[in-house]
C-alpha positions as CSV (number, residue, x, y, z in Angstrom):
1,X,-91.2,23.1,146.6
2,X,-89.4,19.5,146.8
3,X,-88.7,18.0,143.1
4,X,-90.8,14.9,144.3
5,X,-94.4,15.5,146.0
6,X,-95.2,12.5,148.6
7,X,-98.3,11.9,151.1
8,X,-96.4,11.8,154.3
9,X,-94.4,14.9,153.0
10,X,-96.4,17.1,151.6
11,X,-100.2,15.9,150.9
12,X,-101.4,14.9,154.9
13,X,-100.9,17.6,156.0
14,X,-103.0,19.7,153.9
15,X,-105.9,17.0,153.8
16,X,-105.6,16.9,157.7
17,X,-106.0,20.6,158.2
18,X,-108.8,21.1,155.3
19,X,-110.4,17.8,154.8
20,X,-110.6,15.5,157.9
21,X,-113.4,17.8,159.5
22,X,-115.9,15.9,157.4
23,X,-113.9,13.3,156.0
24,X,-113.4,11.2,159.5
25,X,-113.6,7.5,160.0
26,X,-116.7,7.0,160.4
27,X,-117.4,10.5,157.7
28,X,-119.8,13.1,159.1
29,X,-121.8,15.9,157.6
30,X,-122.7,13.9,154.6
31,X,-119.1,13.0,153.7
32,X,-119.4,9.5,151.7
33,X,-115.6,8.4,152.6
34,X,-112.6,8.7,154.8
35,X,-109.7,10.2,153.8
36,X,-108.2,9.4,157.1
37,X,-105.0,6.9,155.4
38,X,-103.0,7.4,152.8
39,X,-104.7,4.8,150.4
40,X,-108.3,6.6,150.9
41,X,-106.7,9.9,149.4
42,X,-105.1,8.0,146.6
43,X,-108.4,6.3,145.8
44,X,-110.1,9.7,146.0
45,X,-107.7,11.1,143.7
46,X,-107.8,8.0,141.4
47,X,-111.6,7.1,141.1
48,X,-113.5,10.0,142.8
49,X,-112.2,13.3,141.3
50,X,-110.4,14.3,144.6
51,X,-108.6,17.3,142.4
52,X,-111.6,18.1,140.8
53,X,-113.3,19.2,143.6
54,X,-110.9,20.7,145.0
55,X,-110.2,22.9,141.8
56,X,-113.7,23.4,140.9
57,X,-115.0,27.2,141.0
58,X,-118.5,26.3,141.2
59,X,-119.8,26.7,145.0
60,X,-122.0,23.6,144.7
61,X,-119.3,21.4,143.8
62,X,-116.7,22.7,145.2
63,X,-114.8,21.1,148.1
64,X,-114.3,21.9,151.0
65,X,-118.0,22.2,151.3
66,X,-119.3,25.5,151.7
67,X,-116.0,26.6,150.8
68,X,-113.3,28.5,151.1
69,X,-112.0,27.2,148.2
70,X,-108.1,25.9,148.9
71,X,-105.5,28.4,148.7
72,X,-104.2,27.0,145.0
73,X,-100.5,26.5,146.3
74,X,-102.4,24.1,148.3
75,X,-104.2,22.6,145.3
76,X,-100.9,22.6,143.1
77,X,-98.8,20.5,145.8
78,X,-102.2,18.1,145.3
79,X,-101.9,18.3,141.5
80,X,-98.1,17.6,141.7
81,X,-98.6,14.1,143.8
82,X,-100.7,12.7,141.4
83,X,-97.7,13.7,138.5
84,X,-95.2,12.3,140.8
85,X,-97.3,8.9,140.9
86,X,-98.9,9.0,144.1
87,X,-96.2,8.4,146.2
88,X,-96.8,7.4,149.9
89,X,-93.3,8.7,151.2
């Protein structure tokens, strides 16, 4: 794994390939935001518990919706960005 975790690197892809299903501009199936840009996954991670979805065990909560859960090298990498500060590139 690179010693520093950025979006364009690391985190767009994963949120592309997992996320962007539902979480299109304009969000279907119920989605309530985009995570289309860079600064919508930030925000997510900052204000709406992005990593705690993503972590969570409990089917109801647990994101993607309906699951399966994301392979946890995949949640780590995640996890990392945010320690690295969030970092765009």
């Amino acid at each position: 794994m690179p010693e520093v975790i950025t979006y364009e690197a690391n985190v767009k892809f994963i949120i592309d390939n997992n996320c962007i299903v539902c979480h299109s501009n304009p969000p279907q199936n119920g989605a309530p935001k985009p995570l289309v840009f860079y600064e919508n996954v930030k925000e997510a991670v900052e204000n709406r518990n992005l990593i705690g979805r993503i972590s969570s065990e409990d089917p109801s909560f647990l994101m993607p919706l309906g699951g399966p859960r994301l392979p946890q090298n995949l949640i780590d990498i995640i996890i990392q960005w945010n320690e690295d500060g969030l970092i765009k590139e």
